[in-house]
Backbone as ProteinMPNN parsed JSONL, in Angstrom:
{"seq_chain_A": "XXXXXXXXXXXXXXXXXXXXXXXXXXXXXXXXXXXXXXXXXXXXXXXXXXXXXXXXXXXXXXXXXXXXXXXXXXXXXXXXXXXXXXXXXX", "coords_chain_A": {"N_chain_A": [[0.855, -1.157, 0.0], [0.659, 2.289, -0.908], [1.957, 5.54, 0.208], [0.27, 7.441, -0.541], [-2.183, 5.474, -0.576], [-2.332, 5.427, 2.532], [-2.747, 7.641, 3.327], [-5.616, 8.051, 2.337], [-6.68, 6.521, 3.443], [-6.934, 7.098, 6.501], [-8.496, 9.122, 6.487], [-10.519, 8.759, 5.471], [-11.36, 7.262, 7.541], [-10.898, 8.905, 9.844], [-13.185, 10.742, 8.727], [-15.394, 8.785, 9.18], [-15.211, 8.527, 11.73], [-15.868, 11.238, 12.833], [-18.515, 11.296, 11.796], [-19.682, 9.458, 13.491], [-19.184, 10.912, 15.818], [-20.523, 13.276, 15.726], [-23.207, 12.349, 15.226], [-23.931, 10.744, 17.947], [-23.769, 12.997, 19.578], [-26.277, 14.797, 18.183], [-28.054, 13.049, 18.983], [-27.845, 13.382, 22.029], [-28.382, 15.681, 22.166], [-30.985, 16.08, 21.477], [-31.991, 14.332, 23.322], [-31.546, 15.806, 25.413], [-33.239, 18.219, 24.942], [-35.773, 16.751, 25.153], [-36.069, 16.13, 27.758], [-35.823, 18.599, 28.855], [-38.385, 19.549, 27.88], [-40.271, 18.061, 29.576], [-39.296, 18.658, 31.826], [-41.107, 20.886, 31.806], [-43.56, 20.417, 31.399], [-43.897, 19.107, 33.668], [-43.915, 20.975, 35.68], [-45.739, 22.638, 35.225], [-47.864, 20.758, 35.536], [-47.878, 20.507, 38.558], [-48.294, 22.967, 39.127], [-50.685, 23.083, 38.113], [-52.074, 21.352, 40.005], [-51.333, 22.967, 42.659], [-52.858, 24.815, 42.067], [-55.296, 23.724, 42.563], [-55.733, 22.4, 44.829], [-55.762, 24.878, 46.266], [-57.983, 26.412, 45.689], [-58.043, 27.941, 43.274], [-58.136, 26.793, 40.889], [-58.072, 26.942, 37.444], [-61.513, 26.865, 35.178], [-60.703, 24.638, 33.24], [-58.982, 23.012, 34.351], [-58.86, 20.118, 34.823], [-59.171, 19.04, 32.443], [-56.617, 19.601, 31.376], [-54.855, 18.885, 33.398], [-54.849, 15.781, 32.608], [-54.067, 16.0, 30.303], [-51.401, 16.658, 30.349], [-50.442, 14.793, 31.895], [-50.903, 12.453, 29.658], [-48.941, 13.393, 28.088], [-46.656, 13.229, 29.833], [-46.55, 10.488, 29.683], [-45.993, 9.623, 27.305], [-43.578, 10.831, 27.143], [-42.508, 8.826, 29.099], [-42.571, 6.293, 27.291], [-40.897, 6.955, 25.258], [-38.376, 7.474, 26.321], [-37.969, 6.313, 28.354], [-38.635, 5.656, 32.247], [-39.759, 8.191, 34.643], [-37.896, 9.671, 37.45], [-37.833, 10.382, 40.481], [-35.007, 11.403, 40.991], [-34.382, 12.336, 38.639], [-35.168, 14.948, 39.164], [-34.042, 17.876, 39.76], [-32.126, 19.13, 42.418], [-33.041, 21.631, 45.214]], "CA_chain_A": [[0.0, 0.0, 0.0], [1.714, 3.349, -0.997], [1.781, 6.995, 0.963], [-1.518, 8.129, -0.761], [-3.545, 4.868, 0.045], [-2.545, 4.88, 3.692], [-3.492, 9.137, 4.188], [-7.344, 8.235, 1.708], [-7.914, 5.26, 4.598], [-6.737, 7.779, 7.338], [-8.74, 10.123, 5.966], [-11.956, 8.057, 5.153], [-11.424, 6.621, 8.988], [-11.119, 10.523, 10.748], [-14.567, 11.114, 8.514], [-16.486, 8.377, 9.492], [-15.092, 9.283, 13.172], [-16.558, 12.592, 12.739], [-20.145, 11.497, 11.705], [-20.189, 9.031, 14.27], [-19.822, 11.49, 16.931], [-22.043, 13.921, 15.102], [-24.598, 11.929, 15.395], [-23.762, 10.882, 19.328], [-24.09, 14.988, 19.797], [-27.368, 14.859, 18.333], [-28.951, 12.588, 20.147], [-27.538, 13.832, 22.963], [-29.321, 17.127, 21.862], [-32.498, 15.369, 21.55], [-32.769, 13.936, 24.794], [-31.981, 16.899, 26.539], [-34.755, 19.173, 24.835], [-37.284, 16.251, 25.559], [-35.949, 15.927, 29.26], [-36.8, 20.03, 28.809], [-40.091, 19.647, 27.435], [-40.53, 17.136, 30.382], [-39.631, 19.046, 33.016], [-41.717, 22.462, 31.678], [-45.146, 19.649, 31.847], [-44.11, 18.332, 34.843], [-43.82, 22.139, 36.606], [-47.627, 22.616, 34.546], [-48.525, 19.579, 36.59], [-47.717, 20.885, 40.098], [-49.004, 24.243, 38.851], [-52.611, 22.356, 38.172], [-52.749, 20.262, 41.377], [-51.34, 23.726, 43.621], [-53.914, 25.67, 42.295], [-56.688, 22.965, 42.438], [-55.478, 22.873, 46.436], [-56.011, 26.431, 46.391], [-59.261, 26.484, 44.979], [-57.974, 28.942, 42.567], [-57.767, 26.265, 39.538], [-59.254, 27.482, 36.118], [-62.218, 25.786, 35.09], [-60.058, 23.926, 32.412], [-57.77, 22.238, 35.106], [-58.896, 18.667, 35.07], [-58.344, 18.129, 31.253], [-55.333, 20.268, 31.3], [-54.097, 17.725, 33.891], [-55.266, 14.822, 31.881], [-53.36, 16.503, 28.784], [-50.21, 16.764, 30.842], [-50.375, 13.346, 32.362], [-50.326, 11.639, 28.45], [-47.609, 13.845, 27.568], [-45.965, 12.261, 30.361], [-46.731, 8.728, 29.857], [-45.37, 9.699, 25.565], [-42.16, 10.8, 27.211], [-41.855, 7.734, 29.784], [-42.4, 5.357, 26.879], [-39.834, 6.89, 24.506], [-37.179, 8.121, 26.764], [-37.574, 5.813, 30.124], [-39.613, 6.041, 33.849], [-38.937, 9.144, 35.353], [-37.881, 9.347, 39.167], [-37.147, 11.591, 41.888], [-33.692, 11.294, 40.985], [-34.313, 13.557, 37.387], [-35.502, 16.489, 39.52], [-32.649, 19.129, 40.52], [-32.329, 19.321, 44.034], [-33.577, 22.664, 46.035]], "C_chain_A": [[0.909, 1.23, 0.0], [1.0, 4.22, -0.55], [0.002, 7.043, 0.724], [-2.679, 7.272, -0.641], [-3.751, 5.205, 1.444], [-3.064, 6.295, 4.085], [-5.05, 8.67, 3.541], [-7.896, 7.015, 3.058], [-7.987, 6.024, 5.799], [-7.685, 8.787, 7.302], [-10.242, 9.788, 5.862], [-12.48, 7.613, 6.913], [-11.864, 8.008, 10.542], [-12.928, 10.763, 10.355], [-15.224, 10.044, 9.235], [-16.205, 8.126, 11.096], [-16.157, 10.194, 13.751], [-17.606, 12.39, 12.919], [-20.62, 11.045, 12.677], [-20.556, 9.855, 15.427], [-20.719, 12.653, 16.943], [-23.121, 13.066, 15.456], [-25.136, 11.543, 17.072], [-24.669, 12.498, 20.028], [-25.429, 15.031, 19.386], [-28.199, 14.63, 18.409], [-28.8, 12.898, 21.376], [-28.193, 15.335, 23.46], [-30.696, 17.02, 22.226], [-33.218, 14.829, 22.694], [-32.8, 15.238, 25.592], [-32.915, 18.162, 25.922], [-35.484, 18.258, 24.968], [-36.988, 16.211, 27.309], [-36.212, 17.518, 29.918], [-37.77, 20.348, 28.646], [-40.783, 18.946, 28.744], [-40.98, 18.064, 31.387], [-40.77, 20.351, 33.063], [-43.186, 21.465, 32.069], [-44.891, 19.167, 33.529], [-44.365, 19.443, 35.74], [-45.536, 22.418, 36.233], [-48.47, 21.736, 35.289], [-48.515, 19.972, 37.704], [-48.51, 22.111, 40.071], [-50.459, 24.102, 39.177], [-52.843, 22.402, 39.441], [-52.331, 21.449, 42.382], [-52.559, 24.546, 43.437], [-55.036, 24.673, 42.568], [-56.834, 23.206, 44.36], [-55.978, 24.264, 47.12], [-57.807, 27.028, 46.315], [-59.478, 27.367, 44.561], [-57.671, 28.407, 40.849], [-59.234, 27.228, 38.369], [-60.219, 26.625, 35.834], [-61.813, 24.489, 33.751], [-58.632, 22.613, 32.609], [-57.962, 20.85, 34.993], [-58.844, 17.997, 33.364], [-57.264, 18.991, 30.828], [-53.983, 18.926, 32.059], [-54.158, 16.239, 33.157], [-54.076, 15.126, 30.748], [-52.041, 16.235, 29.23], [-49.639, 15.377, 31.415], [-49.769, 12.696, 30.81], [-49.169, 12.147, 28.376], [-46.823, 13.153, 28.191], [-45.594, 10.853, 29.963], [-46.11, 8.597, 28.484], [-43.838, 9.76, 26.041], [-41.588, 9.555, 27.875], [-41.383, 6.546, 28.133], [-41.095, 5.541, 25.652], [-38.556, 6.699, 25.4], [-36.679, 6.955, 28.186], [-38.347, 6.301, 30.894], [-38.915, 7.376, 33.984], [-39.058, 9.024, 36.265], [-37.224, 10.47, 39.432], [-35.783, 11.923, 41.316], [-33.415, 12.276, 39.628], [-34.465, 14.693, 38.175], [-34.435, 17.414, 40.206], [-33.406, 19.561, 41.537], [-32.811, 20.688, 44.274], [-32.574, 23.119, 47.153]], "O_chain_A": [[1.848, 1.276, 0.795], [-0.228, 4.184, -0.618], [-0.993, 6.813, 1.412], [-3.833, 7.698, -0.59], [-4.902, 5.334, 1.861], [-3.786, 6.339, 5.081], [-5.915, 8.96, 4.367], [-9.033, 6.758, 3.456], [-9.037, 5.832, 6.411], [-7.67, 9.463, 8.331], [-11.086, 10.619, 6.196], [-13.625, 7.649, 7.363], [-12.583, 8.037, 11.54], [-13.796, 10.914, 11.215], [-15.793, 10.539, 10.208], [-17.068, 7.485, 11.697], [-16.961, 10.058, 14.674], [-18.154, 12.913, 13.889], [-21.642, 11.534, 13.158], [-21.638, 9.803, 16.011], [-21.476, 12.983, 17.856], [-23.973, 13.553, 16.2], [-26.25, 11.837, 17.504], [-25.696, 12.786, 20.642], [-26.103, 15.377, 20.355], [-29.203, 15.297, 18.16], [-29.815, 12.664, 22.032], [-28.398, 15.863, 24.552], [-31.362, 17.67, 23.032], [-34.411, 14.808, 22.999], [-33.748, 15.672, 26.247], [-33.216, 19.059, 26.709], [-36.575, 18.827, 24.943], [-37.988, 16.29, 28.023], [-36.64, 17.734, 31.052], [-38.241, 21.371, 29.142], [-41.938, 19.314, 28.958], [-42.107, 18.347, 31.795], [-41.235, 20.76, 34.127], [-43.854, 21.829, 33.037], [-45.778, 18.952, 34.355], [-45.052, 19.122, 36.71], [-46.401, 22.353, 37.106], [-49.634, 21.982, 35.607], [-49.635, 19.704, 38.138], [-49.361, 22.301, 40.94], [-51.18, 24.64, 40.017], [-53.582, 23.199, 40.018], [-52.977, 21.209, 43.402], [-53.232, 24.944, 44.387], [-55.985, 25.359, 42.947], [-57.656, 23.874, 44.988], [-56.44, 24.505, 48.235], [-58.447, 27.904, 46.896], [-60.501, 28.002, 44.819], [-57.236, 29.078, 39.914], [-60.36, 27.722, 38.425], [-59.976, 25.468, 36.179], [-62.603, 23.596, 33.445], [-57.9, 21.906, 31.916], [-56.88, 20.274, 35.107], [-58.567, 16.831, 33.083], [-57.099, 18.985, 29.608], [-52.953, 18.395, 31.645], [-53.128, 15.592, 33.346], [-53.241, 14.258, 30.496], [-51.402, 15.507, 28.469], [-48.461, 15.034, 31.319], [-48.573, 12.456, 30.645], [-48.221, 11.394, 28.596], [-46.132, 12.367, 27.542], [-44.491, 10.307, 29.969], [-45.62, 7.486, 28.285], [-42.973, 9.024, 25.567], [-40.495, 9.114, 27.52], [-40.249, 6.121, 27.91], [-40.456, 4.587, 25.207], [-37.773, 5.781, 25.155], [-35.601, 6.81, 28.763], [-38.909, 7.345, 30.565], [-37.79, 7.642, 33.563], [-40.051, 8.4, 36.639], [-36.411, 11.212, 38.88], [-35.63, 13.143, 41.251], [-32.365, 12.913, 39.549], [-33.746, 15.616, 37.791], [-34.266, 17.367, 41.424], [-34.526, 20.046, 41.699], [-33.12, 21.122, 43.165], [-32.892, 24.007, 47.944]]}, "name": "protein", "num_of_chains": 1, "seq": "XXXXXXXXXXXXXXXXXXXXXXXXXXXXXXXXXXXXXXXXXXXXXXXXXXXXXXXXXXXXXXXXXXXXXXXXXXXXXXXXXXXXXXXXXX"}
């Protein structure tokens, strides 16, 4: 194998390096805007059930919560359960 095969395999080997971790990166992207979308329903959820406590909910709270629940149950089944252990401490 001479000079200019061994830099086009070096060369072919760096690229498909590259894409791989391109693509790593944007799944890595992907989870963390759905683990963002997550947590914005899950704060919408506490929101519901404090005001319902309150007895300052809108009259749209119980299929708002309903709405927010599926969303949930769409993200568990793509992404994984969620637990205590996702929520940043206080």
């Amino acid at each position: 194998m001479g000079f200019m095969d061994k830099v086009k395999e070096s060369a072919a080997s760096a690229a498909s390096a590259a894409k791989d971790a391109a693509a790593k990166g944007q799944a890595k992207v992907g989870e963390v805007q759905a683990k963002r979308g997550a947590d914005g329903v899950l704060r919408q959820l506490g929101l519901a059930a404090y005001l319902q406590t309150q007895n300052r909910a809108p009259a749209t709270t119980e299929s708002d919560i309903e709405k927010y629940i599926e969303t949930l149950k769409a993200y568990e089944s793509e992404h994984g359960e969620l637990s205590a252990e996702d929520s940043p401490s206080s």
